[in-house]
TIGU-107045 format. One line per field, with one value per residue (C-alpha): chain; residue number from 1; residue in three letters; y, z, x. Coordinates in pm, whole numbers, always signed. Each point is the difference from the previous one (the first is absolute). Example, Ala and Ser with C-alpha at 12.3 -4.5 7.8 and 13.67 -1.06 7.14 Angstrom:
residues 2
cadena: (A A)
num: (1 2)
residuo: (Ala Ser)
v: (-450 +344)
w: (+780 -66)
u: (+1230 +137)
//
This chain:
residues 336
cadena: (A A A A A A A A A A A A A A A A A A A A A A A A A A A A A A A A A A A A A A A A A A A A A A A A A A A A A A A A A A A A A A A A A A A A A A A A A A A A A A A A A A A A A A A A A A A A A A A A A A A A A A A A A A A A A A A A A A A A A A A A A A A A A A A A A A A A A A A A A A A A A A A A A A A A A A A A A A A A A A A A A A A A A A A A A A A A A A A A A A A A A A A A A A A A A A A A A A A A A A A A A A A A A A A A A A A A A A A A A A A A A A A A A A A A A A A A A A A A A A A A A A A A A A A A A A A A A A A A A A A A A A A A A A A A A A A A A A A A A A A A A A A A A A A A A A A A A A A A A A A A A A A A A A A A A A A A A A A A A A A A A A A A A A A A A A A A A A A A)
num: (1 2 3 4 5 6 7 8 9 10 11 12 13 14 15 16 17 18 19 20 21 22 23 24 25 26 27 28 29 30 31 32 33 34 35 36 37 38 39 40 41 42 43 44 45 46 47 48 49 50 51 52 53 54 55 56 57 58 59 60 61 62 63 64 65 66 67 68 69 70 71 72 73 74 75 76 77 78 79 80 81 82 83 84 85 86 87 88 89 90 91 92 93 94 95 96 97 98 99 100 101 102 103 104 105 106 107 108 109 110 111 112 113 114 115 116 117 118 119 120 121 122 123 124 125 126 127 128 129 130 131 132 133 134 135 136 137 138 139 140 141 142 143 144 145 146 147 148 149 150 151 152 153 154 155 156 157 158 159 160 161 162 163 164 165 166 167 168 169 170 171 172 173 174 175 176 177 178 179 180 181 182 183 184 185 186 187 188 189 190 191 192 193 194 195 196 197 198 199 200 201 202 203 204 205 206 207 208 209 210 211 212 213 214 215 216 217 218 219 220 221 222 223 224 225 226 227 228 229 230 231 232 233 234 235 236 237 238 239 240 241 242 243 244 245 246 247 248 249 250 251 252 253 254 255 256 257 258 259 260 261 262 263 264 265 266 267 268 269 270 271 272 273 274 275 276 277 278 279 280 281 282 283 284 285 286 287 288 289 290 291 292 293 294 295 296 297 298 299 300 301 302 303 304 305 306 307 308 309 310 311 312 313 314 315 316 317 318 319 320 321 322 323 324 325 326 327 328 329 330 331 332 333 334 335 336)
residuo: (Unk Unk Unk Unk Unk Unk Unk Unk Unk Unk Unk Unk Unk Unk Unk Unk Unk Unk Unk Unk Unk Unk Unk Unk Unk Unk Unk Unk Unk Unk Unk Unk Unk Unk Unk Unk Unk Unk Unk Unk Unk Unk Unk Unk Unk Unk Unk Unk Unk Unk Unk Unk Unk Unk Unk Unk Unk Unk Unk Unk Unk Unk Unk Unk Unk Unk Unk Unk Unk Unk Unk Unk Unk Unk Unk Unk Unk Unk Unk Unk Unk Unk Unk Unk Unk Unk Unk Unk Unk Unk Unk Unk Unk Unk Unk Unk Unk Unk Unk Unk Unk Unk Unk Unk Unk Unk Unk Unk Unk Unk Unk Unk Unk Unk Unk Unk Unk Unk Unk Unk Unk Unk Unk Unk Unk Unk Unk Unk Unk Unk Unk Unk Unk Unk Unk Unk Unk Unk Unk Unk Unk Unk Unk Unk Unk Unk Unk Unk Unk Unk Unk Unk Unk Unk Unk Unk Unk Unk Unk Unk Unk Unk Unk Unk Unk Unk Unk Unk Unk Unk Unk Unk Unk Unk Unk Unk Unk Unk Unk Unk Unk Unk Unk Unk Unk Unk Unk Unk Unk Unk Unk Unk Unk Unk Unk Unk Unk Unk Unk Unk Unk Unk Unk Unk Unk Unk Unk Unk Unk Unk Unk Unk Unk Unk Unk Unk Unk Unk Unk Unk Unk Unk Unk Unk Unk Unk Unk Unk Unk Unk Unk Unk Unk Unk Unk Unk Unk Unk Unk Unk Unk Unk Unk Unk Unk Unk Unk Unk Unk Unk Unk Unk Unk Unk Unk Unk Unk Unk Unk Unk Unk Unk Unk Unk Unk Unk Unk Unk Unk Unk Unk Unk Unk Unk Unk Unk Unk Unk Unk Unk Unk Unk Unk Unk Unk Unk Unk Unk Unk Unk Unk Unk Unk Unk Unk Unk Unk Unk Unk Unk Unk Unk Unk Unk Unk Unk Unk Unk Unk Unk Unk Unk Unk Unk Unk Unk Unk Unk Unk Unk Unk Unk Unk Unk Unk Unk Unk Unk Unk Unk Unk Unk Unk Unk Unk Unk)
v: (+2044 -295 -344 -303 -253 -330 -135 -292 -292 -331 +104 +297 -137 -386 -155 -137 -354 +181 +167 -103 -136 +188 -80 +230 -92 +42 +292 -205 +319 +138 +53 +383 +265 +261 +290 -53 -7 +309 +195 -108 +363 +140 +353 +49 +304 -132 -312 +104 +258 -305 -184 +303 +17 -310 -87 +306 -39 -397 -79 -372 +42 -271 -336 +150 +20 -346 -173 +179 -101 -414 +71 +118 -289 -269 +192 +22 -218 -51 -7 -39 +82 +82 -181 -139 -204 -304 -307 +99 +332 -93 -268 +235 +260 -317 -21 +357 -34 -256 +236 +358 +114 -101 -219 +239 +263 -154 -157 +335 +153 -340 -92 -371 -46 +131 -20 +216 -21 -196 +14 +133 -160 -70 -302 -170 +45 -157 -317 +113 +139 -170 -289 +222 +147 -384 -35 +376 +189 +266 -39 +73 +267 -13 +319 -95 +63 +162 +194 +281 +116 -246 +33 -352 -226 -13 -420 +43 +184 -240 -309 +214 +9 -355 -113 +171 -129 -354 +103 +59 +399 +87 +331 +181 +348 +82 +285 +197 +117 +378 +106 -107 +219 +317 -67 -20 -398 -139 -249 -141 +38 -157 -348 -12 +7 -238 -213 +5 -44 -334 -102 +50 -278 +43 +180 +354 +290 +320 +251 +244 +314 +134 +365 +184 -57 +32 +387 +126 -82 -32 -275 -182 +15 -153 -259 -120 -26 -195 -249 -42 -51 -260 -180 +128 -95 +271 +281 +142 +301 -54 -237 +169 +18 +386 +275 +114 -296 +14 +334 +137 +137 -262 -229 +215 -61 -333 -56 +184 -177 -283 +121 +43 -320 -129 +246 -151 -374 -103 -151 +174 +6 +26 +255 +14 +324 -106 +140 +269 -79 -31 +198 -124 +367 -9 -361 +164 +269 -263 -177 +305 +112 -388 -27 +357 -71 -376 -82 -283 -281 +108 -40 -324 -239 -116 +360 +196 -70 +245 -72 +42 -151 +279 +135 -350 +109 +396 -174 -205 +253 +254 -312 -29 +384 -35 -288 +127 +364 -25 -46 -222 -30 -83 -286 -187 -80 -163 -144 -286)
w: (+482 +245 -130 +166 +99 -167 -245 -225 +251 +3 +321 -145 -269 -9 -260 +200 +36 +240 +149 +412 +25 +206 +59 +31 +212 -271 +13 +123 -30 +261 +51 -188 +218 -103 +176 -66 -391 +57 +196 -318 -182 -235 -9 -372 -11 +265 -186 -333 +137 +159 -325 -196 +186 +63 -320 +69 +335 -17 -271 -3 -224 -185 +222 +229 -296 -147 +326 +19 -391 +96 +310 -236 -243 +291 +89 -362 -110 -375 -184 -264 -75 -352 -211 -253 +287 -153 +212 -208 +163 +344 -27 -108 +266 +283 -167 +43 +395 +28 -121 -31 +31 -283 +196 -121 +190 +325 -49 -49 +318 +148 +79 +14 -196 +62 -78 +7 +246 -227 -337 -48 -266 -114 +162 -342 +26 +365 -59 -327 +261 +295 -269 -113 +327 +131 +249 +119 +305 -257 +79 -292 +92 -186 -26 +62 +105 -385 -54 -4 +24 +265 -84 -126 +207 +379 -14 -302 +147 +278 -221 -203 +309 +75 -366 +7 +337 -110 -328 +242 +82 +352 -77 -127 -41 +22 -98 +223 -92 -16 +54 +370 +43 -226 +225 +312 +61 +181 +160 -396 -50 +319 -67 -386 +136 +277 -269 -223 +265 +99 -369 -22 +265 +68 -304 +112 -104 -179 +55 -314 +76 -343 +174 -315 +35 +345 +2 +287 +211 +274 -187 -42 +372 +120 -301 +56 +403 -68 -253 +268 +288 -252 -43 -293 +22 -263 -85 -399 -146 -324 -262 -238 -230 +145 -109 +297 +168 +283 +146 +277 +191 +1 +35 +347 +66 -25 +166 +311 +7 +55 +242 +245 -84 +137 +319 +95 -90 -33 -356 -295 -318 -328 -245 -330 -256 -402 -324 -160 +211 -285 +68 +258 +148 +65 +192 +227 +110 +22 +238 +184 +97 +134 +186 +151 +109 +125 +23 -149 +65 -218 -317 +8 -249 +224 +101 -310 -393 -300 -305 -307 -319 -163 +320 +25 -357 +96 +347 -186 -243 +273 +167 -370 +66 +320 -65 -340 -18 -336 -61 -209 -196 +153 -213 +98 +360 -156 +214 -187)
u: (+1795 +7 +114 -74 +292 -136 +265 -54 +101 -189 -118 -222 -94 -68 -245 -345 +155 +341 -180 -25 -351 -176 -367 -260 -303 -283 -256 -312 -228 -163 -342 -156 +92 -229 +117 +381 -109 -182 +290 +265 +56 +224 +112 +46 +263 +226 +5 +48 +319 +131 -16 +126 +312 +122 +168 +281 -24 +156 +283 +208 +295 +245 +105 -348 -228 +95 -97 -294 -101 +127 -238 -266 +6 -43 -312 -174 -272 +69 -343 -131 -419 -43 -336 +317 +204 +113 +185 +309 -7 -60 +279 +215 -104 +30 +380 +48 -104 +209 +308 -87 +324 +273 +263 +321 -220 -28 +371 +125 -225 +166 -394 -181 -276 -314 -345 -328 -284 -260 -162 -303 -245 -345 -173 +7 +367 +90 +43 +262 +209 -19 +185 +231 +85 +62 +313 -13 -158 -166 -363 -298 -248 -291 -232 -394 -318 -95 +327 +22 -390 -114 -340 -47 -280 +149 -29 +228 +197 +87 +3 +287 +195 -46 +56 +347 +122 -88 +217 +320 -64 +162 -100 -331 -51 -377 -178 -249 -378 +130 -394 +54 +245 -163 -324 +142 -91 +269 -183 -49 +324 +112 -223 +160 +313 -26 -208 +319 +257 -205 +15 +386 +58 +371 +63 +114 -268 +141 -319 -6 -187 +23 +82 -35 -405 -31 -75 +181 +321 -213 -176 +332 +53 -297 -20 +347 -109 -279 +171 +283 -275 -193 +362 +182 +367 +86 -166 +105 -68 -114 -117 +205 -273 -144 +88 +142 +254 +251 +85 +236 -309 -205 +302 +5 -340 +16 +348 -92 -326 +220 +220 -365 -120 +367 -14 -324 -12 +367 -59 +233 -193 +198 -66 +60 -14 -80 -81 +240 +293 +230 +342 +295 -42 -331 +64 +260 -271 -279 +268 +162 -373 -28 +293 -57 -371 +14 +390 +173 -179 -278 +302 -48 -245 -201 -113 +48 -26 +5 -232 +196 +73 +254 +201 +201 +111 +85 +146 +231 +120 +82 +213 +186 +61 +138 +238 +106 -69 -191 -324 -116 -395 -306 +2 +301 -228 -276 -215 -165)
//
């Protein structure tokens, strides 16, 4: 079993804020390349096998593994996108971001404090957080564009956008017309995503494809091509709200979609797997699979997030495990 040689330093794992700023050039889109959308395929059974085996095949153990879970908590957007949100709850969940990790934790893993990537909320709930998120870096990413069906009126869409921008979003995640992709119109889907990306101004864009309804891997190629060539800065799995949410194929799909888009324009777009990510092991693949495909660089916020409300919780336990060798219940690591 191989084992990486990342230990918990500050220099590995750094909350957003540490971290050396390093600025991207933004994706400006390109123009609809037809034929390079046509030529993205996916053979399913090589995929799948790589998939399959690459949870035995890659295995971070003790001072390793705890790095790796710090790494992973920097890199989660902490949402929250149920009909019963209240502004207690999201406060709470903003406090949470703030400190996800208990401080006897990180003074034990001699670690500075840390925070998530964002939190994730409602449009009704942006400007709840973006107050109680006051004096930090931790941006509020607002889902849109009728979450999670997208089939709302297109000029509502776009004023949704708009509306949560104005309300202090620096990120929206929008959701595609999946009938674009199920008929094969990617020039559709190309103008709704370069109508969206106009709409976010210089909010970033995080392009949900929704892969569970797409039909196909194949599918997921060429849709996550065209939202990167209409000017996504993310492309996301899921909604969380299918039936079927992130998985280690499509995550490869998508991830090596990425790495072409890279090879041929020189812009890195970020990715970012959601819905039923919820156990610290299943992070570590999500991340080993990253790191192996794209490299570090991609381990960073800017260029990758997870969707999660529960793993923080499962993240932190495994952390109490590690520093104590107990583990303690589910319920000690509340999250709001």
């Amino acid at each position: 079993m191989e084992q990486t040689d990342i230990r918990p330093t500050t220099a590995t794992v750094a909350a957003p804020s540490q971290l050396p700023q390093v600025k991207e050039p933004r994706n400006p889109g390109q123009d609809l390349d037809l034929d390079w959308v046509m030529s993205a395929q996916a053979n399913t059974s090589a995929i799948e096998r790589r998939a399959n085996t690459l949870p035995g095949r890659r295995s971070v153990k003790k001072d390793h593994q705890a790095a790796w879970l710090l790494k992973a908590i920097t890199l989660i957007d902490l949402t929250t996108l149920a009909g019963g949100d209240t502004a207690g709850r999201v406060r709470r969940l903003c406090a949470k971001a703030r400190q996800p990790v208990r401080q006897d934790l990180l003074d034990a893993l001699e670690m500075p404090p840390i925070t998530v990537g964002a939190v994730c909320v409602y449009h009704d709930m942006v400007e709840t957080a973006v107050d109680a998120l006051k004096g930090t870096t931790i941006p509020v990413a607002a889902v849109s564009t009728g979450f999670p069906a997208g089939l709302s009126p297109f000029k509502i869409r776009l004023a949704e956008i708009a509306e949560s921008v104005k309300a202090g979003a620096k990120e929206i995640d929008i959701v595609i017309s999946r009938r674009h992709v199920l008929t094969g119109n990617w020039q559709a889907l190309y103008d709704e995503t370069r109508a969206m990306r106009e709409a976010c101004g210089d909010a970033h864009m995080k392009t949900i494809l929704a892969t569970g309804e797409l039909g196909s891997l194949r599918n997921v190629a060429r849709a996550s091509l065209v939202c990167m060539l209409g000017g996504a800065d993310f492309i996301k799995t899921s909604t969380g709200k299918e039936a079927i949410n992130a998985t280690l194929p499509v995550s490869l799909v998508m991830i090596r979609a990425l790495r072409d888009y890279h090879d041929r324009t020189g812009y890195r777009i970020g990715y970012k797997p959601a819905g039923g990510i919820s156990k610290a092991k299943d992070a570590l693949t999500y991340l080993t699979l990253l790191k192996d495909e794209l490299g570090t660089r991609w381990m960073q916020p800017d260029l990758f997030r997870f969707g999660a409300s529960s793993l923080l919780g499962d993240i932190e336990r495994q952390l109490e495990h590690h520093v104590t060798g107990r583990y303690s219940a589910g319920y000690r690591h509340a999250l709001s």
